[in-house]
C-alpha positions as CSV (number, residue, x, y, z in Angstrom):
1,X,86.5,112.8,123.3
2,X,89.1,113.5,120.6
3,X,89.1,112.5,116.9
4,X,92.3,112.7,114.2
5,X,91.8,114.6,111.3
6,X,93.8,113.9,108.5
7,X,93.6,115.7,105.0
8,X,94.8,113.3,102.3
9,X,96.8,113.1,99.2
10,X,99.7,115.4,101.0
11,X,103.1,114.0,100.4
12,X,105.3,113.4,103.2
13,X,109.3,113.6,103.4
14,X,112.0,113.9,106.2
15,X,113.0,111.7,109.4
16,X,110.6,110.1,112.1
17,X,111.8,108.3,115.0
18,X,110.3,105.6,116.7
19,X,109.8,105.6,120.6
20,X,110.5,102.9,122.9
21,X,108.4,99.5,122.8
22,X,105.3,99.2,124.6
23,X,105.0,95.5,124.5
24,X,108.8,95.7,125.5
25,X,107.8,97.9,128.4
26,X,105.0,96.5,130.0
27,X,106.5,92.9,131.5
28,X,109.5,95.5,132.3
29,X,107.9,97.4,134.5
30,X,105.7,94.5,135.9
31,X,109.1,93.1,137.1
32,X,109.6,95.7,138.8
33,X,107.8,93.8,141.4
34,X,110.7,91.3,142.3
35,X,113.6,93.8,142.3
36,X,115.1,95.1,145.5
37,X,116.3,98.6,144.7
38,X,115.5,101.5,142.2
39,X,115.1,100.9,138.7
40,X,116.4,103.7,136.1
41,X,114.7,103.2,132.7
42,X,115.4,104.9,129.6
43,X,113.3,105.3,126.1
44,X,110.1,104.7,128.1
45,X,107.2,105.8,126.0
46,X,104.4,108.2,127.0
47,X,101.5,106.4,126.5
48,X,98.0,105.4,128.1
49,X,99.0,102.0,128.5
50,X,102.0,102.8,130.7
51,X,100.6,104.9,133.0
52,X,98.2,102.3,133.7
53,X,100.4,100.2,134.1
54,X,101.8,102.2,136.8
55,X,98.8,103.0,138.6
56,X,98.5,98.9,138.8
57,X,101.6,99.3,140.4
58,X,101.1,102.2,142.6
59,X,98.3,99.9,144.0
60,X,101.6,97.3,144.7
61,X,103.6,99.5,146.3
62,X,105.7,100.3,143.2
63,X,106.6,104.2,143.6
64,X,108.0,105.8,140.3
65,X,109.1,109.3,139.0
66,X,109.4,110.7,135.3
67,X,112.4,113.1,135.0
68,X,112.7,115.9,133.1
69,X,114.6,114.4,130.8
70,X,111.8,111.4,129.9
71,X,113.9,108.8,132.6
72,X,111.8,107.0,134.4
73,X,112.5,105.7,137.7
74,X,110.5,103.4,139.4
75,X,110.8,101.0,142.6
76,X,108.9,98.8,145.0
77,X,108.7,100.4,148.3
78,X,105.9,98.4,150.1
79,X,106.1,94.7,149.5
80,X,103.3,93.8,151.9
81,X,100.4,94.4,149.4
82,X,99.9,91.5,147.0
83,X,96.2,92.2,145.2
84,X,95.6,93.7,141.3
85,X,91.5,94.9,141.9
86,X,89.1,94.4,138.5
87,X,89.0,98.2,138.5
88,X,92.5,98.8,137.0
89,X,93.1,95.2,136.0
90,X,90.4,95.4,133.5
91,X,92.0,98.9,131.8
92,X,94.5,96.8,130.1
93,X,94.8,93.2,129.4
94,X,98.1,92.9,129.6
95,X,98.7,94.1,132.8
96,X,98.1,90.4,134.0
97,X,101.3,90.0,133.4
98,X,102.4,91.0,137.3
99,X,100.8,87.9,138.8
100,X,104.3,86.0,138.5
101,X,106.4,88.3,139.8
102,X,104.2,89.5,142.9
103,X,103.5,85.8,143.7
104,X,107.2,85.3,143.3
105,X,108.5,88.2,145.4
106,X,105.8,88.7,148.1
107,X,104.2,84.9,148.2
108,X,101.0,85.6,147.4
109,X,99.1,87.0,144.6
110,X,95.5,87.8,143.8
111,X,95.0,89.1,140.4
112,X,91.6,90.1,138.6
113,X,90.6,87.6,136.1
114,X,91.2,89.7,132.8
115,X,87.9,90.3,130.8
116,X,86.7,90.7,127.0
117,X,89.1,91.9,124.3
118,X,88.3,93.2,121.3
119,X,90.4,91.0,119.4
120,X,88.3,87.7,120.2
121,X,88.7,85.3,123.0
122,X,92.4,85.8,124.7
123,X,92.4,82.9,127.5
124,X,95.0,83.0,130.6
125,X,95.3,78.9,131.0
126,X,98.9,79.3,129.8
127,X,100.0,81.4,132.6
128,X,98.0,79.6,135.1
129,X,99.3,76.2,134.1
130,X,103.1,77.8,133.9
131,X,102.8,78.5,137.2
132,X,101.7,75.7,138.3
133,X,104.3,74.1,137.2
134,X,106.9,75.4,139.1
135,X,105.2,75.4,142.0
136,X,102.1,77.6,142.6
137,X,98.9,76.5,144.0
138,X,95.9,78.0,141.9
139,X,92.8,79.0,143.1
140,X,90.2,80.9,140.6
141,X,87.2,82.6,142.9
142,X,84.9,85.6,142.4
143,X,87.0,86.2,139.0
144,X,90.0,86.7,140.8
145,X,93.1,84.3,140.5
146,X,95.1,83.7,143.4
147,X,98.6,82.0,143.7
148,X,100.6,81.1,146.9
149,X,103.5,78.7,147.9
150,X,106.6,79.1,146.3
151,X,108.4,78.8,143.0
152,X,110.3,75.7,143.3
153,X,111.3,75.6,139.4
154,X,110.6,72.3,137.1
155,X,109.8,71.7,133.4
156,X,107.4,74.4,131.9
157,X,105.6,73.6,128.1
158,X,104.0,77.2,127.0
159,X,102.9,75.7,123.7
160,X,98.8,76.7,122.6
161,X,97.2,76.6,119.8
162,X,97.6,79.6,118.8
163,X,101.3,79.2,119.1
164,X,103.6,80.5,122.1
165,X,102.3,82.7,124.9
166,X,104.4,86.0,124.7
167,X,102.6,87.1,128.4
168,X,102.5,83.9,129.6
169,X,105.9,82.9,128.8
170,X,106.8,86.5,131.0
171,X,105.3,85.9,133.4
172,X,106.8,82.2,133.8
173,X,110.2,83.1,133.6
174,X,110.0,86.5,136.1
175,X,108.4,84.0,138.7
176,X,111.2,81.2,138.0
177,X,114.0,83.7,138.4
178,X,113.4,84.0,142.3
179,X,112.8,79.8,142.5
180,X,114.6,77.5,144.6
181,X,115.7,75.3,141.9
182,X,115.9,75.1,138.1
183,X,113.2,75.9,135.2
184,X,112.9,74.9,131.6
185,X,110.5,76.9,130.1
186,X,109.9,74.7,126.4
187,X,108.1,76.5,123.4
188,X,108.9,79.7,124.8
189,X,108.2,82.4,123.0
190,X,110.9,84.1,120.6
191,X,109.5,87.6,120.4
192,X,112.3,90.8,120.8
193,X,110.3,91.7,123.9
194,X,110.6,88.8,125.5
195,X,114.0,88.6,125.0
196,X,114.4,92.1,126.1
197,X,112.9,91.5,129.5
198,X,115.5,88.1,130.0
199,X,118.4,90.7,129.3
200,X,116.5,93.1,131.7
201,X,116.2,90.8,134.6
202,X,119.7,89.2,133.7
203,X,121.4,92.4,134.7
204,X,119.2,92.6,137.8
205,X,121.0,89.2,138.6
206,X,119.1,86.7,137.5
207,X,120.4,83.9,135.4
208,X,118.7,82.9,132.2
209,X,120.1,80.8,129.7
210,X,118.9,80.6,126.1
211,X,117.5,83.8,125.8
212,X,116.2,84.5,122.2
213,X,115.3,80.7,121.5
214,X,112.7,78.6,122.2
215,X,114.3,76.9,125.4
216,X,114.7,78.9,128.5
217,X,116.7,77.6,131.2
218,X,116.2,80.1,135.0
219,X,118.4,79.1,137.2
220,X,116.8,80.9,140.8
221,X,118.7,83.3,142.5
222,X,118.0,84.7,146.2
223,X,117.2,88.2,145.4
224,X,117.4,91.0,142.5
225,X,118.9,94.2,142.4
226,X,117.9,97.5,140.6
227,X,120.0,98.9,137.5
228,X,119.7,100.8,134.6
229,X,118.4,99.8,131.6
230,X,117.2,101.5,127.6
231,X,114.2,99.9,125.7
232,X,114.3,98.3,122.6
233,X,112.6,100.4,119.8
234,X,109.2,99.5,119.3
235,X,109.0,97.5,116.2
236,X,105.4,97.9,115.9
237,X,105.6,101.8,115.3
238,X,108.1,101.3,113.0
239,X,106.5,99.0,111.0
240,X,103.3,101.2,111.2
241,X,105.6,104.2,109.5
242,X,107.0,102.6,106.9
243,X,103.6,101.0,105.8
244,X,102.7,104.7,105.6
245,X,105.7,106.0,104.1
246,X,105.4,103.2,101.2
247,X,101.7,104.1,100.7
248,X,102.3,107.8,99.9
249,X,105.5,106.5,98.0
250,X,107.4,109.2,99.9
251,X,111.2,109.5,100.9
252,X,111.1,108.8,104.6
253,X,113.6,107.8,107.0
254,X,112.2,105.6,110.1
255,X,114.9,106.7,112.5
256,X,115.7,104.8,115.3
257,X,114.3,101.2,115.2
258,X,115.7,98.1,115.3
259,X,115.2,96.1,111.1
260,X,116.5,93.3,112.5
261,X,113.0,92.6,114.4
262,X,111.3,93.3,111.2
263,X,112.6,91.3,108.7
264,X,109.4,88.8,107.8
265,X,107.8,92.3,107.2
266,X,110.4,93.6,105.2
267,X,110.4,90.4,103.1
268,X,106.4,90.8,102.4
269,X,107.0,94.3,101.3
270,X,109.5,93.5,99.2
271,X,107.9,90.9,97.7
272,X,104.8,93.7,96.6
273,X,108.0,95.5,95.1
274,X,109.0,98.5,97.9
275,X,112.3,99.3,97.9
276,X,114.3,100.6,100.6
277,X,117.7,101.3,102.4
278,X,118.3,99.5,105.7
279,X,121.2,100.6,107.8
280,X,121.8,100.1,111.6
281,X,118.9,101.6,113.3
282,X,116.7,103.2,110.2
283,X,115.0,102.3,107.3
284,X,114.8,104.1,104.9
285,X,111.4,104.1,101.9
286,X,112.7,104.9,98.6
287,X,109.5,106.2,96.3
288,X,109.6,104.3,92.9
289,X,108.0,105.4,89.8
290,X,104.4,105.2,89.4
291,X,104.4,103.6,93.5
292,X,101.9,101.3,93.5
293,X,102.6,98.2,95.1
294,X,101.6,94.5,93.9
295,X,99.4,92.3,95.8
296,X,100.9,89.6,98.2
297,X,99.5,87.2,100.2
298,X,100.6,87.7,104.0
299,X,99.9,85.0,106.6
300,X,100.5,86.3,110.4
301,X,102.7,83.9,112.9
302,X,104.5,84.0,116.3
303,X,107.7,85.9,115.7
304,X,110.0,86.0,113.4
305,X,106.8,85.8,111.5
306,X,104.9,88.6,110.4
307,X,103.4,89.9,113.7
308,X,99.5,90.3,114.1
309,X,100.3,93.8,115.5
310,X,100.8,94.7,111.4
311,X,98.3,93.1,109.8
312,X,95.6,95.9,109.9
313,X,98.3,98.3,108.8
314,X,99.3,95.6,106.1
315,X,95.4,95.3,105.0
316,X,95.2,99.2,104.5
317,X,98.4,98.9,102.4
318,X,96.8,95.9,100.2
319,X,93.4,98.1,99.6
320,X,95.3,100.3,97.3
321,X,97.9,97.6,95.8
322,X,97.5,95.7,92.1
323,X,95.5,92.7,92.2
324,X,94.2,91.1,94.6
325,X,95.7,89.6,98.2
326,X,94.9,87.3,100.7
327,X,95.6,88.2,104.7
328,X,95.3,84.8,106.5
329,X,95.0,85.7,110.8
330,X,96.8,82.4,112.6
331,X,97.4,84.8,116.0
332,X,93.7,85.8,116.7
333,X,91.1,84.7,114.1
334,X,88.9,87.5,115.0
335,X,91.1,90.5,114.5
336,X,89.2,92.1,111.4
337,X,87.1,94.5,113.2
338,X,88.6,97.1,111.2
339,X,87.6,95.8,107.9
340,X,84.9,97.2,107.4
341,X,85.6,101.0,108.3
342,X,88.5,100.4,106.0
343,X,85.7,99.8,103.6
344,X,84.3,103.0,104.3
345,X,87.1,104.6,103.2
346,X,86.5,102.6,99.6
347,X,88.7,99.7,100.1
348,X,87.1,96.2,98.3
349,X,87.6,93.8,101.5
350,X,85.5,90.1,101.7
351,X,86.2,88.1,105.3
352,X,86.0,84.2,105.3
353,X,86.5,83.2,108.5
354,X,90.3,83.6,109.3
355,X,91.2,85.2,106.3
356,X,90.8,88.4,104.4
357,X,90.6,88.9,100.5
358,X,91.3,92.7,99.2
359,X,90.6,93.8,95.9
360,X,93.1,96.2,95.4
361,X,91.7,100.0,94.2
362,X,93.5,102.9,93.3
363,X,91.4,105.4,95.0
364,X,90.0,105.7,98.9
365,X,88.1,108.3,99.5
366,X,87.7,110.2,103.1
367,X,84.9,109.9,105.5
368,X,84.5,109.0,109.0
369,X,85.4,106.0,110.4
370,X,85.6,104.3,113.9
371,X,88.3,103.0,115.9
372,X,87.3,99.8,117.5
373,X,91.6,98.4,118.9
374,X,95.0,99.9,119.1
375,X,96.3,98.9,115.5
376,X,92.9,99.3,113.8
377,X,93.3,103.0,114.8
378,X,96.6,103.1,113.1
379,X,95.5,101.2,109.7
380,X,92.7,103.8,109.2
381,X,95.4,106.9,109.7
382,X,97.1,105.4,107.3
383,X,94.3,104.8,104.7
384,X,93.8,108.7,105.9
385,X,96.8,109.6,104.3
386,X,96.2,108.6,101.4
387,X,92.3,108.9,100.7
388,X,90.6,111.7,98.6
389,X,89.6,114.8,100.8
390,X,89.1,114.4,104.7
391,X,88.9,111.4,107.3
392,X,87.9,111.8,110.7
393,X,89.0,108.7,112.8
394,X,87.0,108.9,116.4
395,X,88.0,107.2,119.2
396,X,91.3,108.0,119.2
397,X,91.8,106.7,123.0
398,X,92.6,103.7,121.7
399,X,95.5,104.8,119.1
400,X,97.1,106.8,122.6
401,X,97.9,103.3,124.2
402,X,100.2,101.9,122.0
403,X,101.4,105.1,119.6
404,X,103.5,108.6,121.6
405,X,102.3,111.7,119.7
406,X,101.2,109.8,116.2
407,X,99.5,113.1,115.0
408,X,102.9,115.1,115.8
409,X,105.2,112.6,114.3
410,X,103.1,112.6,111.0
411,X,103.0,115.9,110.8
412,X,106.5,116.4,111.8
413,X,107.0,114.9,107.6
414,X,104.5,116.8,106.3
415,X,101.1,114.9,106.7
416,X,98.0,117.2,106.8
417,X,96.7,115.7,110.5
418,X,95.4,117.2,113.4
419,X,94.0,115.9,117.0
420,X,90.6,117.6,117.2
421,X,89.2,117.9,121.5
422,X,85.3,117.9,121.1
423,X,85.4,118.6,125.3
């Protein structure tokens, strides 16, 4: 199993790019699923979570080729098979996100009830009801959920109490695209991806109306056709770089990312007093004298709010800022497993229920901590960066499903890190 190594206290300078979104990608390549053709896509990242996404899809019939130039091609060959087993299903959470469109396309799907998550209890009423709504008969058995009839379209309300459904509302509005009548998907969410993937199937020919807002409006079409298509940068990433370019108060250029997607996390940083150039596709971190930041209060929300995918970057930031801050989690109220191997590291963190108060401190020191989810794994490289002597961060499987090459990238602007194989 491997581990990251980093050394801290090592400045870092230069230009890192960001790849293309996972969360973009995902409901992408699940859509692949309804389309009648091949499917050429461009900026797809490399990561653990796409290729099991893919073997979900090899199970489907979904054939797909990387080319030497990192293009992937993909397309649905076999349209007879209809079932998602437990034994990939349960890899990845998200990949229930291809019940719509194989019960759309095919007429019948049977999907594996998705299990546990790390980040607390993660229910998939939203997308069952969505369906419903536009036509599908449900039918949980076994722990599998199966859908059959056909989308006939109708009014859809993806509103929880968490806020708006980001897979539900995808996999909604890839089933309504083939329906034989009209959907209004209400309290849809808003995030980049999502609107990413209604661009996406709009130049496969479907027709979606209100794409970006809170109202979607799918008028059905017959059939879809292949084409080519880029993903969006992955915000995520980005944000995860300039968290650690700002803690090391370094000149670093995050290259290749979109700012408009992160401008509630801009704000927050601003607010803590980082400065920074913003141009088309970069941001820029511009060190300032003395570089350490003042404590803010950060509450996460469905986007444009600050996105739940940062906070556990944000929360290694706060350890080290002036004063003391309050993270507030709205989007999953459990998500703080990675408080306390931040503490390890030396950071002052108290939980009560929902939130998190951090006593800022100047110093971390290294020692080794545990990944437990995706963006925990990146909050403690980045509290690696900047702690006193060494930090070993284990279980780095779970950093490879959402970040290409983090180790290499890091490195590439000088940070002492390393990917260690223990066999």
């Amino acid at each position: 199993m491997d581990r990251i190594r980093i050394r801290g206290g090592r400045g870092l300078r230069g230009t890192v790019r960001v790849s293309g979104s996972k969360n973009g990608a995902l409901p992408i390549l699940a859509a692949s699923l309804l389309v009648d053709g091949p499917i050429v896509l461009r900026n797809m990242p490399r990561l653990t979570d796409i290729e099991n996404m893919l073997r979900i899809l090899g199970r489907l019939g979904v054939v797909h080729h990387w080319r030497e130039d990192g293009v992937l091609e993909i397309e649905a060959k076999d349209k007879t098979l209809y079932e998602a087993p437990y034994d990939l299903v349960r890899t990845m959470r998200a990949s229930f996100v291809v019940l719509g469109p194989l019960w759309a396309r095919r007429g019948c799907a049977r999907v594996s009830y998705p299990g546990g998550c790390a980040l607390g209890h993660r229910p998939v009423d939203l997308h069952i009801k969505g369906i419903q709504d536009i036509g599908g008969t449900t039918e949980i058995d076994k722990g599998y959920v199966t859908v059959t009839g056909r989308p006939r379209g109708g009014a859809v309300f993806l509103g929880g109490n968490m806020g708006s459904t980001v897979l539900g509302t995808a996999n909604v509005v890839m089933a309504a695209t083939l329906a034989t009548g009209t959907t209004y998907i209400e309290s849809a969410a808003m995030e980049p991806e999502v609107e990413d993937l209604c661009r996406f199937l709009n130049a496969c020919g479907a027709r979606i109306r209100g794409i970006g807002s809170h109202l979607l409006v799918v008028e059905g079409v017959d059939t879809l056709h292949g084409c080519e298509w880029t993903m969006i940068p992955d915000r995520i990433e980005a944000g995860t770089f300039l968290c650690g370019a700002i803690m090391m108060n370094s000149d670093v250029v995050v290259q290749d990312c979109e700012p408009m997607h992160l401008l509630a996390v801009l704000d927050r940083l601003k607010a803590a007093g980082a400065e920074f150039e913003v141009g088309n596709n970069f941001i820029r971190n511009l060190p300032t004298p003395g570089g350490r930041l003042r404590a803010v209060d950060v509450t996460t929300m469905a986007y444009p709010g600050f996105p739940t995918d940062l906070q556990a970057q944000f929360m290694a930031l706060m350890a080290r800022a002036d004063g003391v801050s309050v993270i507030t989690e709205k989007i999953y109220p459990e998500r703080f497993i990675h408080a306390a191997e931040l503490a390890r590291l030396g950071a002052r963190i108290r939980r009560e229920g929902a939130t998190a108060i951090i006593e800022g401190t100047e110093h971390l020191r290294g020692a080794p901590v545990m990944a437990s989810d995706l963006r925990a794994s990146a909050s403690l490289v980045l509290a690696g960066l900047v702690a006193e002597g060494s930090t070993d961060v284990r279980r780095v499987y779970h950093i490879d499903r959402g970040y290409e090459r983090i180790e290499e990238k890091l490195h590439g602007i000088g940070a002492d890190i390393e990917r260690i194989s223990e066999g």
